[in-house]
C-alpha positions as CSV (number, residue, x, y, z in Angstrom):
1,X,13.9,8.4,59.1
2,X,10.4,9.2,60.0
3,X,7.8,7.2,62.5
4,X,4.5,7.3,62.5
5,X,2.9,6.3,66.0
6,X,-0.9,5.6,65.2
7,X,-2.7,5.5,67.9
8,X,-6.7,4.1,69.0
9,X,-8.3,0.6,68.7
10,X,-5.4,-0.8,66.2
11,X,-2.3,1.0,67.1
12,X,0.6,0.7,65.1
13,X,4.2,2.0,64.8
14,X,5.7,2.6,61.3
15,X,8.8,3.6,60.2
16,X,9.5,5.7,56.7
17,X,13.1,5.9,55.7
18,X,13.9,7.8,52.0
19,X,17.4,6.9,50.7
20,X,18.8,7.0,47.6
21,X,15.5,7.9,46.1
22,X,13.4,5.0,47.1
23,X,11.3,5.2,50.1
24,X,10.4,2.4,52.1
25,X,8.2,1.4,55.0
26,X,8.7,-0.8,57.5
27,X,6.4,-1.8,60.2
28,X,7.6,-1.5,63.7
29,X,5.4,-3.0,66.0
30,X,7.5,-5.0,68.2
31,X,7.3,-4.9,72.1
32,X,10.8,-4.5,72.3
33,X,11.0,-1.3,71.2
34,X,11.1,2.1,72.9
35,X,10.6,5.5,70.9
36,X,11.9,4.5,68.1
37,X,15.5,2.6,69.5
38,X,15.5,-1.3,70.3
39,X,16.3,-2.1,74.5
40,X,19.6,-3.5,73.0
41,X,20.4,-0.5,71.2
42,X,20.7,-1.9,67.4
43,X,18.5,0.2,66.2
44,X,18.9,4.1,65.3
45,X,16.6,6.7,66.2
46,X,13.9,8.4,63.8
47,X,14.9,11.9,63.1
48,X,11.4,12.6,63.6
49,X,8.3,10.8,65.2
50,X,4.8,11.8,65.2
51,X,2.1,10.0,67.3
52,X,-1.1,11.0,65.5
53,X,-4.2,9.2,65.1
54,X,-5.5,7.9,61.6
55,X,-7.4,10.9,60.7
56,X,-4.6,13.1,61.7
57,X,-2.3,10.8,59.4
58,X,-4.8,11.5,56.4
59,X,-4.9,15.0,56.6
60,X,-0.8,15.5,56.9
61,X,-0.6,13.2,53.7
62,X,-3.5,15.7,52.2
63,X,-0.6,18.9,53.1
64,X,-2.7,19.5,56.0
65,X,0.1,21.0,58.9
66,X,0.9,19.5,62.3
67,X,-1.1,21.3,64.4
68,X,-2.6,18.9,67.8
69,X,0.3,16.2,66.8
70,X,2.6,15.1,69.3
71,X,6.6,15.9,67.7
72,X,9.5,14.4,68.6
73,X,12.8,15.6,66.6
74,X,13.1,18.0,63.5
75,X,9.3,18.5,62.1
76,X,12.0,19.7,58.8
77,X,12.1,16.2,57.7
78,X,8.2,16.0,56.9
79,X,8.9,19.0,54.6
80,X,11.8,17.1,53.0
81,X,10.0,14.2,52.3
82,X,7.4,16.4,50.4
83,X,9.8,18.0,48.8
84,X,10.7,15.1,46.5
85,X,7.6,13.3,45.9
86,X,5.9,14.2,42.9
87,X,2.4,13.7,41.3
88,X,1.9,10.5,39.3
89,X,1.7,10.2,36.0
90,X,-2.1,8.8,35.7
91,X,-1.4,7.6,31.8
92,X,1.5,5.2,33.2
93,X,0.9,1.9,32.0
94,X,1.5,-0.2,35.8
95,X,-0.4,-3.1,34.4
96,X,0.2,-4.1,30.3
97,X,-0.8,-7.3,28.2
């Protein structure tokens, strides 16, 4: 699990988890949370959480690297993430007759 603290105007808190192939995201912006774990303690901790700004955000999804981003946890899960994504087939047919 991965989240993404996006800071200025709009902050927002994200959360990316990858298991059994799919990856989801969920959005985490309740005021009862606290890096990552609920008050009441349901919730399990991100392996890794960076608090970037959106810009920031764009150029680590562009492969750029981590420098001037605040990390929390094992920056190794980023790389793990990237490891399994691969480029899109453009000639997919997403929308047919």
């Amino acid at each position: 699990m991965i989240d993404l603290v996006v800071t200025g105007p709009a902050q927002s808190r994200h959360r990316l988890t990858l298991h059994n192939g799919a990856l989801t995201h969920r959005s985490a912006d309740r005021t009862d949370q606290v890096d990552g774990v609920d008050r009441g303690g349901s919730r399990a901790p991100a392996g890794l959480t960076l608090t970037l700004t959106k810009p920031q955000l764009l150029s680590v999804l562009a492969g750029g690297g981590l420098d001037g981003i605040e990390q929390i946890g094992d920056a190794a899960l980023l790389g793990d993430l990237f490891a399994v994504l691969a480029e899109p087939d453009k000639s997919f047919p997403i929308v047919t007759p």
